[in-house]
LONU-609927 format. One record per residue (C-alpha): x, y, z; residue number from 1. Coordinates in nm, 3 decimals. Example, Ala and Ser with C-alpha at 12.3 -4.5 7.8 and 13.67 -1.06 7.14 Angstrom:
1.230/-0.450/0.780/1
1.367/-0.106/0.714/2
END
This chain:
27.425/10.268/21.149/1
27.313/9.921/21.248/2
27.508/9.795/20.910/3
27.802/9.985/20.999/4
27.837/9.848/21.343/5
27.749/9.470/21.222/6
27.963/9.495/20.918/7
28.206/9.611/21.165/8
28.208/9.368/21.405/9
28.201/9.106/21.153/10
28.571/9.220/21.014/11
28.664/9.264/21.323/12
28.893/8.928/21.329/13
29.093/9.037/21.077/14
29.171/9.349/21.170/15
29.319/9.180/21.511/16
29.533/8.908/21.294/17
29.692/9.228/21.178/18
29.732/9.382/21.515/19
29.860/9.062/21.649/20
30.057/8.955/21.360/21
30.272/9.302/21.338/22
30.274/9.334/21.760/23
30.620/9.321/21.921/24
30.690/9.017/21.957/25
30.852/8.917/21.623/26
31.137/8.658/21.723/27
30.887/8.352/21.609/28
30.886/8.477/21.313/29
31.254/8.489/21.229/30
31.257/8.173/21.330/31
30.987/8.082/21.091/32
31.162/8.284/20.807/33
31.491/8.044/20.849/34
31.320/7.730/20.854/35
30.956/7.611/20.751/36
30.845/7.912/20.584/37
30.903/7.878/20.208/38
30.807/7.486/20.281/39
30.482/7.634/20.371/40
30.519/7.883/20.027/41
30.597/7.653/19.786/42
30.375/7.380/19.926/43
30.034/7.622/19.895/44
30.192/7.753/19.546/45
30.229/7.378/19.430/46
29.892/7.268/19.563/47
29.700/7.555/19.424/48
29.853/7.543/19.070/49
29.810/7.169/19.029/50
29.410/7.224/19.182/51
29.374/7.525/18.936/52
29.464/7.305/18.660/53
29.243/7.031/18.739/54
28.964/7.206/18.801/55
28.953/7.409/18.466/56
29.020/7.113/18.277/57
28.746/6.855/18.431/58
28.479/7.113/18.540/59
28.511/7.330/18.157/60
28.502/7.015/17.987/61
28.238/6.830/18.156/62
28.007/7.139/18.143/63
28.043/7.173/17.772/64
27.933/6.785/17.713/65
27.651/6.791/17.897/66
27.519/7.157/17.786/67
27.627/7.088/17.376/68
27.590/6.715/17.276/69
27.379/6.458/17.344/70
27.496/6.135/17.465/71
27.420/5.822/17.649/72
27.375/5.901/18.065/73
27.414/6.301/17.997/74
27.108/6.352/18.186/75
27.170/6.175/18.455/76
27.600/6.307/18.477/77
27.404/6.654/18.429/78
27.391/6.653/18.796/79
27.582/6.377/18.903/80
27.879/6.615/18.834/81
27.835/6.799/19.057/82
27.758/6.545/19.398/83
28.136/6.535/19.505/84
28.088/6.884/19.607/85
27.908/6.702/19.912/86
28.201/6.526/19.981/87
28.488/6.707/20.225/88
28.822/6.658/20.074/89
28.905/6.453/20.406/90
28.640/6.252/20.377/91
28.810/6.138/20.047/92
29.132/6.160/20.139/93
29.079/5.874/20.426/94
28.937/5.668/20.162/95
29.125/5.681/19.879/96
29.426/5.575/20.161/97
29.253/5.345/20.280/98
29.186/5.172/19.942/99
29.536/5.237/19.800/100
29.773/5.149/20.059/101
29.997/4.814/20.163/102
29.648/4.682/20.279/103
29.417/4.887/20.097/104
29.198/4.647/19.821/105
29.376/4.774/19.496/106
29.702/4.619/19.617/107
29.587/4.330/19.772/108
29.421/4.265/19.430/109
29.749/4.300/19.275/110
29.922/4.097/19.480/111
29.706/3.823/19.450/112
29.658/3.850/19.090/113
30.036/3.873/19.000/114
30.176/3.678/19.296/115
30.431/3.918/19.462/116
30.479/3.840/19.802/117
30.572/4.269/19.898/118
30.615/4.564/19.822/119
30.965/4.556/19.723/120
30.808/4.318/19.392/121
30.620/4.581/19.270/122
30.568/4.993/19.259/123
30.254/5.243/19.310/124
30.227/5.601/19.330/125
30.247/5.720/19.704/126
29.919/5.842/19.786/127
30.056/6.045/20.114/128
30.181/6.331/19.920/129
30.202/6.664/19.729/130
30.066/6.490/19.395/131
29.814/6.318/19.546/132
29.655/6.615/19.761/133
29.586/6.766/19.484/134
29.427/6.494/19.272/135
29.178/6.461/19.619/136
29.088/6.809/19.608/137
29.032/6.866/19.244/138
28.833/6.539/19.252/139
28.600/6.746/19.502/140
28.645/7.088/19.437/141
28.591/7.090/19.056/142
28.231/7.130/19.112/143
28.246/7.486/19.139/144
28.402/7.559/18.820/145
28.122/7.289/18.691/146
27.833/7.487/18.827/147
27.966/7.784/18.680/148
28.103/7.738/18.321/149
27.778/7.524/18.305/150
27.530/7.809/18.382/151
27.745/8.018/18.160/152
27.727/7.778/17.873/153
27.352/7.778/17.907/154
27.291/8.098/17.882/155
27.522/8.193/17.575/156
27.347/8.259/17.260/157
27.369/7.957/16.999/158
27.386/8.185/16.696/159
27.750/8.253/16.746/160
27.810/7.869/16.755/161
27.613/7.866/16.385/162
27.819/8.116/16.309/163
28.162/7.996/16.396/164
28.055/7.638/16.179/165
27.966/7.830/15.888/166
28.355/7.991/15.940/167
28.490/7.660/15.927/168
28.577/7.585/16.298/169
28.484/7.237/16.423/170
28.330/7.163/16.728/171
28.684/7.192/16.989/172
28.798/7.541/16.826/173
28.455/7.591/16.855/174
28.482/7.555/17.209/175
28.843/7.704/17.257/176
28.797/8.004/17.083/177
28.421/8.117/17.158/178
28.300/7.883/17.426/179
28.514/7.918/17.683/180
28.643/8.322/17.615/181
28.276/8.371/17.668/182
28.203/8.199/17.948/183
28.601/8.300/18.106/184
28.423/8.505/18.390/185
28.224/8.268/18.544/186
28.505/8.024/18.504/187
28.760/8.276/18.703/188
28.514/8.283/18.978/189
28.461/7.911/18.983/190
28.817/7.866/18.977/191
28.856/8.125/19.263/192
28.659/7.950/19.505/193
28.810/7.607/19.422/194
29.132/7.797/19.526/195
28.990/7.974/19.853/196
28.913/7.585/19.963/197
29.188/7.464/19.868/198
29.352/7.730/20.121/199
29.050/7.639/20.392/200
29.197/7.295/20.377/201
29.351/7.156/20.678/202
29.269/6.772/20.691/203
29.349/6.643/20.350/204
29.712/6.812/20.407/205
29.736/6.716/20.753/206
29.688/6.372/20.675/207
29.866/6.353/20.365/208
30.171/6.521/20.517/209
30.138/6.821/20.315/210
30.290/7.128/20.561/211
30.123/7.424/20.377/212
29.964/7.759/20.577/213
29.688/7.584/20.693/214
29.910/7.336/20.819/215
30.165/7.581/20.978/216
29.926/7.768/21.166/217
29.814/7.511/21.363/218
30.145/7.356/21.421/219
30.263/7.700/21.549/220
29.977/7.795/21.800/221
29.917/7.432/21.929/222
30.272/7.264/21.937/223
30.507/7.622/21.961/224
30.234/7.775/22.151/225
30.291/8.117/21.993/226
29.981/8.284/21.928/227
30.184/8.599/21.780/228
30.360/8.339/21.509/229
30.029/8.227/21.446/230
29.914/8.549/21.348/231
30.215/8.602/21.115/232
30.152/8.307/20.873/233
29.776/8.377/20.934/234
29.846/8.710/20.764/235
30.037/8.591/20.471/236
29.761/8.364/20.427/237
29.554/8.672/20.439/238
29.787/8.809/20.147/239
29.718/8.464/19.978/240
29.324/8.498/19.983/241
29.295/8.854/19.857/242
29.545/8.819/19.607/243
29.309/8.556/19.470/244
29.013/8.784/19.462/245
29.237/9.081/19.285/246
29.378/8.827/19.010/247
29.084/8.733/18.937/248
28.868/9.056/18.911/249
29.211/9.138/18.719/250
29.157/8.926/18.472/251
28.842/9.037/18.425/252
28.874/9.405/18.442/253
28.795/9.634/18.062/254
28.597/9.280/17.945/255
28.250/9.276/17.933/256
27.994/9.020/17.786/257
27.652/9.130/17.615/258
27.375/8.940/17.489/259
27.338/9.074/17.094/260
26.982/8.962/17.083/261
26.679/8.892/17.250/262
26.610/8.544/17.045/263
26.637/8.271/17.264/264
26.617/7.936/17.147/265
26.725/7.578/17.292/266
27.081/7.482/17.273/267
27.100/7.201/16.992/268
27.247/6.907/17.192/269
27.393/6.742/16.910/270
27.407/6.407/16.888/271
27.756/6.229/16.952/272
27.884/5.975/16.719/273
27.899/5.555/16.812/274
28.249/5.561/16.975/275
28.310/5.918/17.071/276
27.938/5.911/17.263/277
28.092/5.657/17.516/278
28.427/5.833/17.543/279
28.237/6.139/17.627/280
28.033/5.980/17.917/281
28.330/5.807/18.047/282
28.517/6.140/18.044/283
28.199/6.226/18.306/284
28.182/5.896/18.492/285
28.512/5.907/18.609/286
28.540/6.210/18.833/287
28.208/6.120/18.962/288
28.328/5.767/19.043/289
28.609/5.877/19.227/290
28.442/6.122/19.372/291
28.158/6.048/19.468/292
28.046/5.689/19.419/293
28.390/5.520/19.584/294
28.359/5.739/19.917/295
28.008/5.654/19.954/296
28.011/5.295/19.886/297
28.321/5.243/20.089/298
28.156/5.445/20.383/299
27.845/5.281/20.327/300
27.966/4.934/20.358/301
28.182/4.998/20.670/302
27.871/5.198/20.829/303
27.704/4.862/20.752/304
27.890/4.626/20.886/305
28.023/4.849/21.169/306
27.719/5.030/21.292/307
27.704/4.813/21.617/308
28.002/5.018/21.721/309
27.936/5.348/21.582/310
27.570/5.341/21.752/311
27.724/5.230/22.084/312
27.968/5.482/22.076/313
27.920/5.892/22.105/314
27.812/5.889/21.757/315
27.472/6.057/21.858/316
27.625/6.291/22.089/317
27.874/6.411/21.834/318
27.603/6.455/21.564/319
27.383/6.639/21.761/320
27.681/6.897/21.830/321
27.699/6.883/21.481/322
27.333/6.992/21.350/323
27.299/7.235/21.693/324
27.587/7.424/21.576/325
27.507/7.425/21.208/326
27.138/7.528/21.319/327
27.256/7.799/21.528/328
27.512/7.899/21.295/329
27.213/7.926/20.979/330
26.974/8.113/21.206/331
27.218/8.397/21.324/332
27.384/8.367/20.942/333
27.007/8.438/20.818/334
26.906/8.719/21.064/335
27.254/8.924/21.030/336
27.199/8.871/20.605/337
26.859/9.023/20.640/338
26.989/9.340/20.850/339
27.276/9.388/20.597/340
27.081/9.314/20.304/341
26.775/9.529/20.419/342
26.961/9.795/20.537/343
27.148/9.850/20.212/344
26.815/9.845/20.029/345
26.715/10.152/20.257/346
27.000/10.356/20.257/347
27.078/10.308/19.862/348
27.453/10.467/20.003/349
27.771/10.325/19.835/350
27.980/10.353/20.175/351
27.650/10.130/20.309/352
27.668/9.882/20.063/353
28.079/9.892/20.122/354
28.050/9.799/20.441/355
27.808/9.517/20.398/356
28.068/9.393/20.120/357
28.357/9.416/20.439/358
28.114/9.160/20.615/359
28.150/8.885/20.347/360
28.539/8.920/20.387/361
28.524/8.621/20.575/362
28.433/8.364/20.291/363
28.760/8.475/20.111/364
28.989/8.405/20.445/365
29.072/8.065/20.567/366
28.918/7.910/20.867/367
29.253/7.883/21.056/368
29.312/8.261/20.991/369
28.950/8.362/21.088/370
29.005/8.120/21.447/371
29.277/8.334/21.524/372
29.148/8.668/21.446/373
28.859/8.545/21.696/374
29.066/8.383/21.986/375
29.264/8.729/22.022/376
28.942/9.012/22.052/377
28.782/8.726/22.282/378
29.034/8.623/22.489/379
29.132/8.967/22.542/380
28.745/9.023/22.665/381
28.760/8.726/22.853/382
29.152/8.855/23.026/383
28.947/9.242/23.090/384
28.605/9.092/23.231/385
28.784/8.818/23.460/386
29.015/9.119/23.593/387
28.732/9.309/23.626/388
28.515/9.047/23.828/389
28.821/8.968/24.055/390
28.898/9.370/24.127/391
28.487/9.499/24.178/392
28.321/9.156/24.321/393
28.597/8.877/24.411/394
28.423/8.662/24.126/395
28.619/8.407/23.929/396
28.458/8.434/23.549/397
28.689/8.230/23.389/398
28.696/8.250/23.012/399
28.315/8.219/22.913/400
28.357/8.310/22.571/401
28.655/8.202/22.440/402
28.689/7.815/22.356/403
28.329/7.827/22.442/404
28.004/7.728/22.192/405
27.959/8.071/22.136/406
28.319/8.137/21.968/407
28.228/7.890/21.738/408
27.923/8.015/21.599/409
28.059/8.337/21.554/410
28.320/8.161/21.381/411
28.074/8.054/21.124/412
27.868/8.294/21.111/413
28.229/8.541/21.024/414
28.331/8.235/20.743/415
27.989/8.232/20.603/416
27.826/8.552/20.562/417
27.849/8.577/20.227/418
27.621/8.335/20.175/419
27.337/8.473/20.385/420
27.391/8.841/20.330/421
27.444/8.742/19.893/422
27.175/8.531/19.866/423
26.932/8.777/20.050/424
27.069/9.106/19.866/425
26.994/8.914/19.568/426
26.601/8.843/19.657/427
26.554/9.200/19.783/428
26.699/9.346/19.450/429
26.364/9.201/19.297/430
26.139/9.319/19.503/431
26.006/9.613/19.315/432
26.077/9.941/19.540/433
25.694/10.034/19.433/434
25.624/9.788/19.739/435
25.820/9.986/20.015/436
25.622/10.280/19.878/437
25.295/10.115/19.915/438
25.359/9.994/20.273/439
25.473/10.326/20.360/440
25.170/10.461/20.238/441
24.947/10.258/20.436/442
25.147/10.367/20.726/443
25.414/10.086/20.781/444
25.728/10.164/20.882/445
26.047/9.939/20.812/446
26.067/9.714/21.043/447
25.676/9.595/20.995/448
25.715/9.620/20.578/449
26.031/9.410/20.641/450
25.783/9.173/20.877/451
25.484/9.155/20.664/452
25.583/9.265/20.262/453
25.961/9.115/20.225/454
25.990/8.830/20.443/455
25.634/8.666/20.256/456
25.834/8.719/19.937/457
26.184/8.595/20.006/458
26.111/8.339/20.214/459
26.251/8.077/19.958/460
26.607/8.282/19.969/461
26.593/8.299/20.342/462
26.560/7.903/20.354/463
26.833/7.889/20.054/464
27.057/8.124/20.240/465
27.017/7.919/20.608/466
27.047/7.553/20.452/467
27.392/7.670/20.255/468
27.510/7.760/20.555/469
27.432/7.470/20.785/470
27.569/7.204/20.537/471
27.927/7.396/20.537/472
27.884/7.442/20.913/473
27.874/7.101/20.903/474
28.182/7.037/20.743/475
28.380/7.310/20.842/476
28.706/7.137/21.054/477
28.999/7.399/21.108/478
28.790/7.684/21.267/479
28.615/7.380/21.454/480
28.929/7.244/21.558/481
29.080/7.554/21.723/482
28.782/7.695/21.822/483
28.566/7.429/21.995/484
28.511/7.356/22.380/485
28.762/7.137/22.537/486
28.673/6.764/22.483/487
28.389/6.896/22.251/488
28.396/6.709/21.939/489
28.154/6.706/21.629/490
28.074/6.531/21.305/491
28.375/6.677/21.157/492
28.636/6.669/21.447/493
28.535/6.339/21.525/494
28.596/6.124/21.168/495
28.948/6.352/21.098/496
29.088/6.213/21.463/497
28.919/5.819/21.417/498
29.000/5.869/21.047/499
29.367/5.992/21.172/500
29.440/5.745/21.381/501
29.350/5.439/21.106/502
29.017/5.360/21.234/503
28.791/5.485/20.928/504
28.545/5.225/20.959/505
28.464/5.289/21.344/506
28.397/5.700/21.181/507
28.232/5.607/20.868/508
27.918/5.667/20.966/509
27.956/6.006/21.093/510
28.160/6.052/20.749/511
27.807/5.938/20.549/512
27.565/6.164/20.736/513
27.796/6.444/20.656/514
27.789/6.400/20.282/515
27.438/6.285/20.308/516
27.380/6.660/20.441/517
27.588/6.777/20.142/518
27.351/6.586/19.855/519
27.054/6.834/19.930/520
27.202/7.160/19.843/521
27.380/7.015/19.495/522
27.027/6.881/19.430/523
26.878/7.227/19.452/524
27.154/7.424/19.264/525
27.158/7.137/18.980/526
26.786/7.201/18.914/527
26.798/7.538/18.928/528
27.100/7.532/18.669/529
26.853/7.370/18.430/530
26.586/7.628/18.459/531
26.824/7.928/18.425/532
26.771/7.924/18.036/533
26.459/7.961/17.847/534
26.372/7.691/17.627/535
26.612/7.507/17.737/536
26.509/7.140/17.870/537
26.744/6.842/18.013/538
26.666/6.537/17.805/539
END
């Protein structure tokens, strides 16, 4: 029952977006209908396609050169792919503006180098726009479909490769035709998540001028100050997000993939030839350099020179915020996993393990949507308990919950479930059930075999499960933004309104510690990506 009633709770926001979204009040959204709505459709349609494309093509390819071949720098771009995933796709929006506008270094260098005097002597791509959102998030979102198709390509058996040569087909059908049909499911995931962020996103757009969802939602609640309208492109977002999940367990559905042996030998590496060796690592340096290696250095060097001012200013105040909230937000993620996770384990009941599934529902549904879904149950609790104070004792209770600390880490803890309650599921599913017998023997009951047998033995998934969620705690920013205190600003609030406002080196600093927090969990998942096979070593 305790599963039930968290699982419950947990859903609960979207289950008032619907409420809210189909109440009476409907005029905002004619309005909407007339006007910005299929700006906000075809926007999120553009941005997704163009991110879906980019993804596949730089995270499948760069997987299968460093997995297959052998080249100069593979080891190291093994898991340098995958560092932009510490970087928020604000982060590297402000920077890539900042280097690419009137005053930005690339055309100053031009300028000087071919003598125009302005901008009407020469033309560059505007950065501030549809094309280039989604070159910044593909630059940073890529990683997933990386991580993926990599682990996949690992653990595919090499005899079907020696196979396919002795057939005639070179090394790219090789990969078209067996490779990547192969490893196709962990791609569609990959790719899925790439598109579930690129949903999420609210700053890159913002400050590109991109109106999508995201976008419209806030522009809605904050500047028409319709919560209702809100709501209503908060649920065709909704609509967005699970259609996402269907397509791709669609895609998927009557395919399944079996190993044909148990012979497991090290993937060959082969060796690349003089010219196509460096083509190969530059096809790896590049989205690395962009992004990864520009943001930093550029943040780095204005951190540097600018750290007087960032020190003297609330820069300590806003990062504690920061790593309170993502602490608080890791240990409640961590606790709630274990009760779902270990209370599936007991019951061994499908409509159990459904429900615990309805909990992760969150990780699929934008951070604007889930704010909403939140500010209408708690304001509504709030509205009831202030009445109630006022009627029975002539107290004034304000709203205590809503725009308070504690909205905000249930916002988290709602967006980020899955990755407390998956991770922990995961660890319990190998924990042989021969030691709940044992315990139960000896005359433990749950709660002290969950204390003194499980715990012990996932304590390196608990720690997984906790530090995923604080570093995307850290740089959540559209649940932050709607959610948080008045005048209560963190990490992430704090660089997109400095960053907004043209003053990226005063906020580079807070920018740095938040990828900086980022680097430790791609470390972790890159080394465990080389373990995953058996006899299988990164050279």
């Amino acid at each position: 029952m305790l599963t039930i009633a968290v699982a419950s709770l947990i859903a609960l926001p979207l289950v008032s977006v619907g409420i809210k979204a189909f109440g009476p009040n409907r005029d905002i959204w004619s309005h909407l209908f007339d006007t910005v709505l299929w700006t906000y459709v075809s926007n999120t349609l553009g941005l997704m396609a163009g991110v879906c494309v980019l993804t596949i093509a730089i995270g499948t390819s760069t997987a299968w050169l460093v997995t297959m071949y052998r080249f100069p720098g593979r080891k190291l771009m093994s898991w340098a792919l995958l560092l932009p995933l510490a970087v928020p796709g604000y982060v590297l929006a402000f920077v890539v503006t900042d280097q690419l506008e009137y005053a930005g270094n690339l055309q100053v260098a031009l300028r000087l180098l071919f003598g125009w005097e302005s901008a009407r002597d020469y033309w560059v791509p505007e950065i501030r726009s549809l094309g280039g959102a989604i070159i910044v998030m593909s630059l940073v979102l890529y990683p997933y479909v990386y991580l993926l198709a990599r682990a996949a390509f690992i653990e595919q058996c090499f005899g079907l490769f020696e196979v396919s040569r002795t057939l005639g087909l070179g090394p790219v059908k090789s990969f078209l035709q067996i490779a990547v049909p192969l490893a196709r499911p962990a791609i569609a995931v990959g790719v899925a998540l790439a598109l579930m962020e690129t949903l999420n996103e609210f700053g890159t757009v913002e400050f590109f001028a991109v109106p999508t969802f995201t976008a419209g939602i806030f522009d809605v609640w904050l500047n028409m100050d319709s919560v209702a309208g809100a709501a209503q492109l908060a649920g065709v977002m909704v609509f967005f997000a699970f259609g996402l999940v269907w397509i791709e367990r669609r895609s998927r559905r009557q395919q399944r993939y079996w190993h044909t042996t148990t012979r497991v030998q090290a993937l060959p590496e082969y060796p690349l030839g003089a010219v196509t060796q460096w083509i190969a690592l530059a096809w790896c340096v590049v989205p690395v350099l962009f992004g990864f290696v520009l943001p930093v250095s550029v943040l780095a060097g204005y951190s540097l020179e600018y750290y007087e001012v960032s020190l003297e200013g609330p820069f300590a105040t806003y990062a504690w915020n920061s790593l309170k909230l993502a602490a608080w937000a890791a240990l409640v993620a961590a606790v709630v996993g274990i009760v779902l996770a270990y209370g599936v384990r007991l019951s061994r009941n499908r409509s159990i393990r459904g429900f615990a599934e309805l909990a992760t529902i969150g990780y699929a549904t934008p951070g604007a949507v889930l704010a909403v879904g939140i500010m209408v149950p708690l304001g509504a609790f709030d509205t009831f308990v202030n009445a109630a104070g006022k009627d029975w004792f002539g107290l004034d209770l304000q709203m205590f919950l809503s725009g308070s600390l504690y909205a905000l880490v249930v916002g988290y803890v709602v967006r980020f479930m899955a990755l407390g309650y998956r991770t922990l599921d995961a660890s319990l599913g190998k924990v042989t059930p021969s030691m709940d017998g044992a315990a139960r023997t000896l005359g433990a009951g749950p709660s002290v075999t969950l204390w003194r047998v499980h715990l012990p033995l996932i304590r390196p998934s608990l720690l997984t499960a906790a530090l995923l969620v604080f570093v995307d705690t850290m740089k959540e920013l559209p649940l932050t933004l709607i959610l948080r205190p008045f005048n209560f600003e963190t990490l992430a609030t704090f660089v997109f309104q400095y960053a907004s406002d043209e003053l990226l080196e005063e906020c580079a600093l807070g920018a740095l510690t938040i990828v900086a927090v980022g680097v430790v969990p791609v470390i972790i998942l890159s080394a465990s990506i080389a373990r995953s096979r058996a006899g299988h070593t990164t050279r």
